[in-house]
N, C-alpha and C positions, 0 to 999 in steps of 0.2 A: 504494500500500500504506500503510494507516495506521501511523504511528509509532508502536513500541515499546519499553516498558522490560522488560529479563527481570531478577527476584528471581532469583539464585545465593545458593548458601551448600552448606556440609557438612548432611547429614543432620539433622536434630532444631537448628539452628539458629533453628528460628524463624519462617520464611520464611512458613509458608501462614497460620501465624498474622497477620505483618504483610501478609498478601496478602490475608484476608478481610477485616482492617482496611478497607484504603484501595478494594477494588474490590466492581462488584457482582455479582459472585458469589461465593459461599461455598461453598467447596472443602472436602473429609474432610480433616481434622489426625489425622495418622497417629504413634503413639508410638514405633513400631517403628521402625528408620532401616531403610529402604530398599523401604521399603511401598507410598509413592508410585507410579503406571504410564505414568502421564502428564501432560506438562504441565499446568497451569489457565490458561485466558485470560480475563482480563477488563478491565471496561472502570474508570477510574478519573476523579471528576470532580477535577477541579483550580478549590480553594478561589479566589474574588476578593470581596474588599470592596466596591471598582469597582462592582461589578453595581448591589448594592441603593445604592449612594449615589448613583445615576446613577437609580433607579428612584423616589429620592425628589420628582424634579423631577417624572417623567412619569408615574408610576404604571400600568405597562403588567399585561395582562394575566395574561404568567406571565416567570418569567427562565430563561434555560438557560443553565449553567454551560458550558467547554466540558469536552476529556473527549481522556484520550491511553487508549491498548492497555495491561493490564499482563500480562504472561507468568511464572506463577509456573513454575519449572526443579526438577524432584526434585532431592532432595540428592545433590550428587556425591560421592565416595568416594576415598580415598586408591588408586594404580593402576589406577583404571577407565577412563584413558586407552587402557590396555593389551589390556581385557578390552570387554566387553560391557555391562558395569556403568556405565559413563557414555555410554548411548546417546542421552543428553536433550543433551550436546553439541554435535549437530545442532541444537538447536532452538534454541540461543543463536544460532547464526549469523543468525536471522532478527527480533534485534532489534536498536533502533540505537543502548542503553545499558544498562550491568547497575548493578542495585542489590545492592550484595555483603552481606549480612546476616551479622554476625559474633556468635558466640554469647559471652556475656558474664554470662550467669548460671549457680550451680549449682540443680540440680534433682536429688536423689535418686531420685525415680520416674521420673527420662527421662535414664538415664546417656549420658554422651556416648559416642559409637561409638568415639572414639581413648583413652577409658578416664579424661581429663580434662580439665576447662577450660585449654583456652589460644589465646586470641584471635590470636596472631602464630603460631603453628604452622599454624593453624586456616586463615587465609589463605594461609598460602608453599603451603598443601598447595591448595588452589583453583587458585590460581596456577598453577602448574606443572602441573597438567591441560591448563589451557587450552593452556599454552605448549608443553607436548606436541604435543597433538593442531595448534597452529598449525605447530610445525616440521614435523610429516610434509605442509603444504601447503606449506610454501615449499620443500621439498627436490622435492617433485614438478614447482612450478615452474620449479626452478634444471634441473631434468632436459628441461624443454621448450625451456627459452630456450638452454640448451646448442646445442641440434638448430638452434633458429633463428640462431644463430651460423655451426654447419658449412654455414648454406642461404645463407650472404650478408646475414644480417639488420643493417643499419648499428645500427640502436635497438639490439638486443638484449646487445650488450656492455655498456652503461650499464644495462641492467634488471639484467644478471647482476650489477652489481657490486653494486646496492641491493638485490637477492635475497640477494647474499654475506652483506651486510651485516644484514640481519636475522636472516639465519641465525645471525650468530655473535654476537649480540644472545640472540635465545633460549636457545641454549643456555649463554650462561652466566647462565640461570634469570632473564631480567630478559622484563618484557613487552612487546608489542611497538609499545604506543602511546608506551614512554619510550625508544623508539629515538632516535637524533640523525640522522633522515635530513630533507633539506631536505623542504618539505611538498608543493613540486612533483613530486617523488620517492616522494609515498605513491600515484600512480597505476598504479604498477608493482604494487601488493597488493591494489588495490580490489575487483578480481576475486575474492581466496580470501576475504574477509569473516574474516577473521581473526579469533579471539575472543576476544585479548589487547590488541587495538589500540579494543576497544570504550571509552568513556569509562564512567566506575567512579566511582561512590559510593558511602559504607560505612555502615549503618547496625550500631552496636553494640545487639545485645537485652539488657538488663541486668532483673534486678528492681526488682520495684515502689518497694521502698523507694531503686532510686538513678537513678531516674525521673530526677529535675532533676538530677541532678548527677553520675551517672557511678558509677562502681565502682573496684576497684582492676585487675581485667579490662581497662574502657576505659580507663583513664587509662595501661597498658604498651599497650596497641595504638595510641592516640594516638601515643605516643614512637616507636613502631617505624616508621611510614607521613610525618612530621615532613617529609618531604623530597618527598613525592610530589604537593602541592599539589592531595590529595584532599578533597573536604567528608566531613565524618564528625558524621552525626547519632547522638544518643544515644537509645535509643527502649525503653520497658518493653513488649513485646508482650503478654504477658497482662495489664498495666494497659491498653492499649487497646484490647484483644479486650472485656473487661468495660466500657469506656465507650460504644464504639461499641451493645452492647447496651439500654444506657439510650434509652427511647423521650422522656423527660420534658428539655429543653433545661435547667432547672434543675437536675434531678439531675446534670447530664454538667459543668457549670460548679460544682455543689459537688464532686462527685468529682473535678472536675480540681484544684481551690483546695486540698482534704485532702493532693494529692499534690506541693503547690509551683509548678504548670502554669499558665501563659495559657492553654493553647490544645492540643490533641490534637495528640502529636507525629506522628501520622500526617498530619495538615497541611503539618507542616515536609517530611516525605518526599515530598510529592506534588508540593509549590512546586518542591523541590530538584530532585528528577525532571524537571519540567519544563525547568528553565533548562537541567538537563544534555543535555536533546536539542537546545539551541540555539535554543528557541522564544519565538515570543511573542506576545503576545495585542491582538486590535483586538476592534470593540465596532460590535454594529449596532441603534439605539433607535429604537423604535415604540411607539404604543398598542398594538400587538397583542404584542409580546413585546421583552424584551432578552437579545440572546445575543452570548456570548463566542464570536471564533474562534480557532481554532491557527493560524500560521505559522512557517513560517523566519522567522529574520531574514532583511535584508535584500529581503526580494519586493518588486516591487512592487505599484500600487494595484490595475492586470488581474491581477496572478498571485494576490495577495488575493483579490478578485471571483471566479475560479475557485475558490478555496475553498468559499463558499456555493454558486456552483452555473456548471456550464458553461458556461451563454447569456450571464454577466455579464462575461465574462472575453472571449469569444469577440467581444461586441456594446461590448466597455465604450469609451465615450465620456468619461466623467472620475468624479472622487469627490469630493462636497463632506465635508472633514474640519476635524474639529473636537477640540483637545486633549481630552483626560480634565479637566485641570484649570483649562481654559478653561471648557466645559461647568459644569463645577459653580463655578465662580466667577461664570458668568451668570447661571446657572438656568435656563435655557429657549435651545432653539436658534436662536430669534424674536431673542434679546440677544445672541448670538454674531455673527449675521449685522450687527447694528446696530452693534457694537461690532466687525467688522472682525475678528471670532475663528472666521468660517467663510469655509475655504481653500478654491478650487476648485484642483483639483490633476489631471495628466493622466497623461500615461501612463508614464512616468519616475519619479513620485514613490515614494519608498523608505517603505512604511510603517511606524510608529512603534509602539511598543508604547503602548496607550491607547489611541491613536487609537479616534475617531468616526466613521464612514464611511456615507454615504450613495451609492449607485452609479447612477449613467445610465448606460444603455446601451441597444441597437439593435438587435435584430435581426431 
Protein backbone atom coordinates (compact mmCIF):
# COMPACT_ATOMS: atom_id res chain seq x y z
CA UNK A 1 0.00 0.00 0.00
CA UNK A 2 1.50 3.25 -0.89
CA UNK A 3 2.38 5.64 1.82
CA UNK A 4 0.18 8.31 3.02
CA UNK A 5 -0.25 11.72 4.56
CA UNK A 6 -4.17 12.73 5.52
CA UNK A 7 -4.64 16.90 5.72
CA UNK A 8 -7.13 17.05 9.13
CA UNK A 9 -8.38 20.23 10.34
CA UNK A 10 -11.92 21.84 11.48
CA UNK A 11 -14.07 22.84 8.67
CA UNK A 12 -13.13 26.09 6.59
CA UNK A 13 -9.55 25.73 7.91
CA UNK A 14 -7.96 25.78 4.80
CA UNK A 15 -7.09 22.26 4.06
CA UNK A 16 -8.22 21.78 0.32
CA UNK A 17 -6.89 24.98 -0.32
CA UNK A 18 -3.25 23.69 0.96
CA UNK A 19 -4.35 20.23 -0.73
CA UNK A 20 -4.77 21.74 -4.27
CA UNK A 21 -1.42 23.48 -3.49
CA UNK A 22 0.94 20.64 -3.18
CA UNK A 23 -1.01 17.77 -5.19
CA UNK A 24 -2.30 16.80 -8.54
CA UNK A 25 -5.50 17.01 -8.24
CA UNK A 26 -7.78 19.88 -7.62
CA UNK A 27 -10.44 19.25 -5.41
CA UNK A 28 -14.01 21.86 -5.15
CA UNK A 29 -13.01 24.41 -2.19
CA UNK A 30 -16.40 24.42 -0.41
CA UNK A 31 -17.29 27.95 1.73
CA UNK A 32 -19.86 26.38 3.49
CA UNK A 33 -18.34 24.19 6.46
CA UNK A 34 -19.40 20.92 6.02
CA UNK A 35 -20.11 20.65 2.24
CA UNK A 36 -17.23 18.43 1.76
CA UNK A 37 -18.64 14.38 0.80
CA UNK A 38 -15.67 12.90 0.57
CA UNK A 39 -12.34 12.48 0.95
CA UNK A 40 -9.66 13.82 -2.07
CA UNK A 41 -6.66 11.74 -2.89
CA UNK A 42 -3.99 12.76 -4.46
CA UNK A 43 -0.71 12.39 -5.49
CA UNK A 44 2.15 14.94 -4.27
CA UNK A 45 5.65 15.37 -5.98
CA UNK A 46 8.39 15.81 -3.29
CA UNK A 47 10.66 18.96 -4.37
CA UNK A 48 14.90 17.69 -4.71
CA UNK A 49 17.74 19.98 -5.93
CA UNK A 50 19.68 16.57 -6.11
CA UNK A 51 17.86 15.76 -9.30
CA UNK A 52 19.00 18.59 -11.74
CA UNK A 53 22.53 18.89 -10.12
CA UNK A 54 23.05 15.30 -10.79
CA UNK A 55 21.44 15.97 -14.36
CA UNK A 56 24.11 18.44 -14.82
CA UNK A 57 26.97 15.84 -15.38
CA UNK A 58 24.64 13.57 -17.47
CA UNK A 59 22.15 15.36 -19.15
CA UNK A 60 19.47 12.56 -19.37
CA UNK A 61 16.56 12.43 -21.18
CA UNK A 62 13.66 13.45 -18.61
CA UNK A 63 13.89 13.50 -14.44
CA UNK A 64 11.03 12.18 -12.39
CA UNK A 65 10.67 13.42 -9.10
CA UNK A 66 9.49 10.85 -6.61
CA UNK A 67 5.91 11.26 -5.25
CA UNK A 68 4.11 10.05 -1.71
CA UNK A 69 -0.31 9.76 -1.54
CA UNK A 70 -1.95 12.95 -0.02
CA UNK A 71 -5.49 12.38 1.55
CA UNK A 72 -7.39 15.45 1.92
CA UNK A 73 -10.14 14.54 5.39
CA UNK A 74 -13.41 16.92 5.26
CA UNK A 75 -13.49 19.12 8.02
CA UNK A 76 -14.25 17.48 11.21
CA UNK A 77 -16.64 19.01 13.74
CA UNK A 78 -16.82 19.64 17.39
CA UNK A 79 -19.15 16.19 18.74
CA UNK A 80 -19.01 14.31 15.45
CA UNK A 81 -17.32 11.61 17.25
CA UNK A 82 -20.66 11.09 18.62
CA UNK A 83 -22.88 11.41 15.70
CA UNK A 84 -22.49 10.71 12.01
CA UNK A 85 -20.82 13.84 11.30
CA UNK A 86 -17.21 12.64 11.48
CA UNK A 87 -17.80 9.61 9.33
CA UNK A 88 -14.24 10.75 7.29
CA UNK A 89 -12.75 9.25 10.65
CA UNK A 90 -12.47 6.12 9.20
CA UNK A 91 -10.57 7.39 6.47
CA UNK A 92 -7.76 8.77 8.72
CA UNK A 93 -7.19 5.23 9.85
CA UNK A 94 -5.61 4.54 6.55
CA UNK A 95 -2.96 6.94 6.60
CA UNK A 96 0.52 6.79 8.02
CA UNK A 97 0.67 10.62 9.13
CA UNK A 98 -1.66 13.64 9.60
CA UNK A 99 -0.86 17.13 8.46
CA UNK A 100 -3.06 19.04 11.07
CA UNK A 101 -3.88 22.40 9.21
CA UNK A 102 -4.64 25.09 11.93
CA UNK A 103 -6.69 28.00 10.89
CA UNK A 104 -4.89 31.27 11.80
CA UNK A 105 -6.47 33.81 9.74
CA UNK A 106 -9.72 36.16 9.86
CA UNK A 107 -11.94 36.19 6.95
CA UNK A 108 -15.28 37.92 7.20
CA UNK A 109 -16.86 36.06 4.11
CA UNK A 110 -15.88 32.45 5.50
CA UNK A 111 -16.90 32.85 9.30
CA UNK A 112 -15.47 30.39 11.34
CA UNK A 113 -18.06 27.48 12.32
CA UNK A 114 -17.06 27.83 16.23
CA UNK A 115 -18.02 31.65 15.60
CA UNK A 116 -14.06 32.74 16.16
CA UNK A 117 -10.51 32.42 15.46
CA UNK A 118 -8.78 30.51 17.90
CA UNK A 119 -5.99 28.25 16.92
CA UNK A 120 -5.53 26.37 20.44
CA UNK A 121 -9.37 25.63 20.98
CA UNK A 122 -9.36 24.95 17.26
CA UNK A 123 -6.92 21.86 17.90
CA UNK A 124 -7.87 20.55 21.66
CA UNK A 125 -11.34 20.21 19.61
CA UNK A 126 -9.54 17.84 16.77
CA UNK A 127 -7.83 16.37 19.40
CA UNK A 128 -10.25 14.97 21.32
CA UNK A 129 -12.25 13.46 18.31
CA UNK A 130 -9.67 11.52 17.53
CA UNK A 131 -9.19 10.42 21.17
CA UNK A 132 -12.73 9.76 21.31
CA UNK A 133 -13.34 7.62 18.65
CA UNK A 134 -9.41 5.88 19.69
CA UNK A 135 -10.98 5.16 23.26
CA UNK A 136 -14.08 3.29 22.19
CA UNK A 137 -11.17 0.93 20.36
CA UNK A 138 -9.16 0.30 23.15
CA UNK A 139 -12.03 -0.34 25.53
CA UNK A 140 -13.39 -2.98 22.82
CA UNK A 141 -9.85 -4.38 23.07
CA UNK A 142 -9.52 -4.36 26.81
CA UNK A 143 -13.06 -6.35 26.46
CA UNK A 144 -11.31 -9.12 24.21
CA UNK A 145 -8.08 -9.53 26.07
CA UNK A 146 -10.27 -9.79 29.27
CA UNK A 147 -11.85 -13.00 27.74
CA UNK A 148 -8.24 -14.19 26.74
CA UNK A 149 -7.36 -13.81 30.35
CA UNK A 150 -10.45 -16.09 31.66
CA UNK A 151 -9.09 -18.76 28.40
CA UNK A 152 -5.55 -19.04 30.04
CA UNK A 153 -3.84 -16.55 27.91
CA UNK A 154 -0.19 -16.10 29.60
CA UNK A 155 0.57 -12.66 27.11
CA UNK A 156 -2.67 -11.20 27.66
CA UNK A 157 -2.39 -9.95 31.30
CA UNK A 158 0.72 -7.79 30.01
CA UNK A 159 -1.56 -6.57 26.90
CA UNK A 160 -4.29 -5.76 29.50
CA UNK A 161 -2.17 -3.76 31.58
CA UNK A 162 -0.67 -1.57 28.34
CA UNK A 163 -4.44 -1.46 27.03
CA UNK A 164 -5.09 -0.08 30.82
CA UNK A 165 -2.62 2.15 30.33
CA UNK A 166 -3.62 3.94 27.22
CA UNK A 167 -6.92 3.99 28.39
CA UNK A 168 -6.35 6.13 31.16
CA UNK A 169 -3.90 8.18 28.91
CA UNK A 170 -6.84 9.01 26.68
CA UNK A 171 -9.06 9.93 28.78
CA UNK A 172 -7.45 12.22 30.44
CA UNK A 173 -7.67 14.19 26.88
CA UNK A 174 -3.85 13.50 26.01
CA UNK A 175 -3.03 11.59 22.67
CA UNK A 176 -2.04 8.48 22.31
CA UNK A 177 1.23 8.75 20.48
CA UNK A 178 2.41 10.81 23.85
CA UNK A 179 1.63 7.81 25.96
CA UNK A 180 4.92 6.72 28.14
CA UNK A 181 4.53 3.04 27.07
CA UNK A 182 7.83 1.21 26.25
CA UNK A 183 7.97 1.01 22.29
CA UNK A 184 8.02 -2.78 22.46
CA UNK A 185 4.66 -2.25 24.01
CA UNK A 186 3.13 -0.36 21.18
CA UNK A 187 2.47 -3.90 19.45
CA UNK A 188 -0.23 -4.52 21.66
CA UNK A 189 -2.30 -1.25 19.51
CA UNK A 190 -0.97 -1.82 16.06
CA UNK A 191 -3.99 -3.71 15.21
CA UNK A 192 -6.73 -0.63 16.05
CA UNK A 193 -4.54 1.94 13.86
CA UNK A 194 -5.29 4.29 16.28
CA UNK A 195 -5.62 7.89 15.15
CA UNK A 196 -4.11 9.74 17.90
CA UNK A 197 -0.95 7.68 17.83
CA UNK A 198 -0.48 8.94 14.19
CA UNK A 199 2.70 11.25 14.00
CA UNK A 200 1.30 15.04 13.46
CA UNK A 201 2.58 18.17 11.96
CA UNK A 202 0.84 21.53 12.01
CA UNK A 203 0.74 23.77 9.43
CA UNK A 204 -0.63 27.25 10.68
CA UNK A 205 -2.92 29.04 7.45
CA UNK A 206 -2.23 32.67 8.21
CA UNK A 207 -2.77 35.66 5.65
CA UNK A 208 -0.96 36.87 3.03
CA UNK A 209 0.47 39.74 4.76
CA UNK A 210 2.04 37.26 7.71
CA UNK A 211 3.28 34.81 5.02
CA UNK A 212 7.02 35.16 6.57
CA UNK A 213 6.53 35.74 9.68
CA UNK A 214 3.48 34.51 11.44
CA UNK A 215 0.49 36.38 13.18
CA UNK A 216 -0.52 36.95 16.59
CA UNK A 217 -2.91 33.53 15.94
CA UNK A 218 0.47 31.53 15.27
CA UNK A 219 2.62 32.94 17.43
CA UNK A 220 -0.38 31.63 20.85
CA UNK A 221 -0.53 28.31 19.17
CA UNK A 222 3.37 28.07 18.86
CA UNK A 223 3.37 28.73 22.87
CA UNK A 224 0.51 26.31 23.58
CA UNK A 225 2.19 22.86 21.54
CA UNK A 226 6.19 24.25 23.04
CA UNK A 227 6.36 20.97 24.61
CA UNK A 228 5.15 18.45 22.05
CA UNK A 229 8.21 18.52 19.80
CA UNK A 230 5.85 19.11 16.95
CA UNK A 231 7.34 20.82 13.58
CA UNK A 232 4.93 23.63 12.99
CA UNK A 233 5.12 25.21 9.53
CA UNK A 234 3.63 28.78 8.80
CA UNK A 235 1.89 28.71 5.54
CA UNK A 236 -0.50 31.66 3.71
CA UNK A 237 -2.87 29.20 1.74
CA UNK A 238 -4.57 31.67 -0.58
CA UNK A 239 -0.83 33.28 -1.13
CA UNK A 240 -0.16 29.97 -2.51
CA UNK A 241 -3.30 28.95 -4.06
CA UNK A 242 -2.41 32.31 -6.26
CA UNK A 243 1.31 31.34 -6.89
CA UNK A 244 0.92 27.99 -7.71
CA UNK A 245 -1.57 29.57 -10.48
CA UNK A 246 1.21 31.54 -12.14
CA UNK A 247 2.30 29.44 -15.31
CA UNK A 248 5.46 32.08 -15.84
CA UNK A 249 8.77 30.77 -13.36
CA UNK A 250 9.56 34.48 -13.09
CA UNK A 251 6.37 35.73 -12.05
CA UNK A 252 6.03 32.82 -9.20
CA UNK A 253 9.86 34.15 -7.93
CA UNK A 254 8.62 37.90 -8.03
CA UNK A 255 5.49 37.19 -6.29
CA UNK A 256 7.36 35.16 -3.98
CA UNK A 257 10.21 38.12 -3.33
CA UNK A 258 6.81 40.87 -2.84
CA UNK A 259 5.86 38.49 -0.06
CA UNK A 260 9.47 38.13 1.97
CA UNK A 261 9.68 34.16 0.57
CA UNK A 262 12.62 31.95 -0.85
CA UNK A 263 10.62 29.57 -1.82
CA UNK A 264 6.77 28.24 -1.82
CA UNK A 265 5.91 27.29 1.57
CA UNK A 266 4.20 24.47 0.08
CA UNK A 267 7.77 23.16 -0.56
CA UNK A 268 8.49 23.24 3.14
CA UNK A 269 5.17 21.11 3.61
CA UNK A 270 5.88 18.57 1.29
CA UNK A 271 9.83 18.08 2.51
CA UNK A 272 8.36 18.05 6.08
CA UNK A 273 5.61 15.52 5.06
CA UNK A 274 8.07 13.55 3.96
CA UNK A 275 10.63 13.12 6.64
CA UNK A 276 7.54 12.68 8.81
CA UNK A 277 6.69 9.31 7.24
CA UNK A 278 10.23 8.31 8.13
CA UNK A 279 11.41 8.34 4.60
CA UNK A 280 14.20 8.76 2.32
CA UNK A 281 15.35 9.06 -0.82
CA UNK A 282 18.04 7.10 -3.39
CA UNK A 283 18.63 8.03 -6.92
CA UNK A 284 18.88 5.82 -10.14
CA UNK A 285 21.08 7.96 -13.40
CA UNK A 286 20.96 7.16 -16.82
CA UNK A 287 20.84 8.61 -20.33
CA UNK A 288 17.51 7.75 -20.45
CA UNK A 289 16.15 9.38 -17.38
CA UNK A 290 17.00 10.26 -13.54
CA UNK A 291 14.58 9.27 -10.94
CA UNK A 292 14.06 9.64 -7.20
CA UNK A 293 12.96 6.70 -5.15
CA UNK A 294 10.99 6.42 -1.79
CA UNK A 295 12.12 4.33 1.04
CA UNK A 296 12.01 3.50 4.65
CA UNK A 297 14.81 4.13 6.30
CA UNK A 298 16.98 1.65 7.15
CA UNK A 299 16.11 -1.15 3.92
CA UNK A 300 18.22 -2.58 2.55
CA UNK A 301 20.12 -2.43 -1.19
CA UNK A 302 17.40 -5.97 -2.27
CA UNK A 303 14.58 -4.37 -0.31
CA UNK A 304 15.45 -0.85 -2.32
CA UNK A 305 15.68 -2.87 -5.79
CA UNK A 306 12.09 -4.16 -4.92
CA UNK A 307 11.01 -0.73 -5.00
CA UNK A 308 11.63 -0.03 -8.60
CA UNK A 309 10.43 -3.31 -9.50
CA UNK A 310 10.06 -7.01 -8.24
CA UNK A 311 12.65 -9.12 -10.55
CA UNK A 312 15.58 -6.68 -8.98
CA UNK A 313 14.82 -7.55 -5.47
CA UNK A 314 13.80 -11.10 -6.19
CA UNK A 315 17.25 -11.78 -8.80
CA UNK A 316 19.50 -8.87 -6.89
CA UNK A 317 23.05 -9.83 -6.83
CA UNK A 318 24.73 -6.47 -5.53
CA UNK A 319 24.51 -2.52 -6.14
CA UNK A 320 27.36 -0.41 -7.35
CA UNK A 321 26.70 2.82 -5.20
CA UNK A 322 27.81 5.96 -5.29
CA UNK A 323 27.41 9.10 -2.73
CA UNK A 324 25.34 12.01 -3.98
CA UNK A 325 28.29 14.14 -3.07
CA UNK A 326 31.00 11.92 -4.31
CA UNK A 327 29.16 11.97 -7.79
CA UNK A 328 29.14 15.58 -8.05
CA UNK A 329 32.47 16.17 -6.80
CA UNK A 330 33.71 13.73 -9.67
CA UNK A 331 31.53 14.53 -12.20
CA UNK A 332 31.01 11.47 -14.03
CA UNK A 333 30.75 7.91 -12.68
CA UNK A 334 33.86 6.92 -15.03
CA UNK A 335 35.90 9.24 -11.93
CA UNK A 336 34.20 7.75 -9.11
CA UNK A 337 35.11 4.21 -10.04
CA UNK A 338 38.98 5.67 -10.79
CA UNK A 339 38.85 7.52 -7.63
CA UNK A 340 37.61 4.59 -5.49
CA UNK A 341 34.14 6.56 -4.81
CA UNK A 342 32.07 3.48 -6.55
CA UNK A 343 31.15 0.86 -3.70
CA UNK A 344 30.08 -2.41 -4.74
CA UNK A 345 27.92 -3.39 -1.87
CA UNK A 346 25.73 -6.72 -1.37
CA UNK A 347 23.06 -7.78 0.39
CA UNK A 348 23.23 -6.30 3.87
CA UNK A 349 24.02 -2.92 3.00
CA UNK A 350 21.70 -0.26 4.74
CA UNK A 351 20.87 2.28 2.13
CA UNK A 352 21.75 5.98 2.54
CA UNK A 353 19.72 8.62 1.80
CA UNK A 354 21.51 10.19 -1.76
CA UNK A 355 22.72 7.22 -2.52
CA UNK A 356 23.44 6.40 -6.36
CA UNK A 357 22.56 2.87 -7.17
CA UNK A 358 23.12 0.82 -9.98
CA UNK A 359 21.50 -2.81 -9.42
CA UNK A 360 22.65 -6.42 -10.87
CA UNK A 361 20.60 -8.91 -10.61
CA UNK A 362 19.59 -12.47 -12.13
CA UNK A 363 16.92 -13.85 -13.00
Amino acid sequence: MPLRCGIIGLASSGKTTLFNCISNTKAEIHKAAFSGSKSNLGVMNVPDSRLEEIDKFIHAAKIVTTTIEMVDIPGLSKGGSHSDGNKFLSDIRNVDALIHVIRCFEDPLQPHIEGSVNPVRDKEIVDLELQIRDLESVEKKISKTEKMIKAGDKEAKHQLDVLTHFKDHLESFKSARTAPVHKDDKKYIEDLFLLSDKPVMYVCNVDDNSAKSGNDHSRKFLESIKDEEAEVLIVAGKLESEIVELENNEDRIAFLTDAGLTEPGVNRVVRSAFHLLDLQIFFTAGPKEIRAWTIRKGMTAPQASGVIHSDLERGFIRAEVMKYEDFIKAGSEHACRETGKLLIEGKNYIVKDGDILHIRFNV
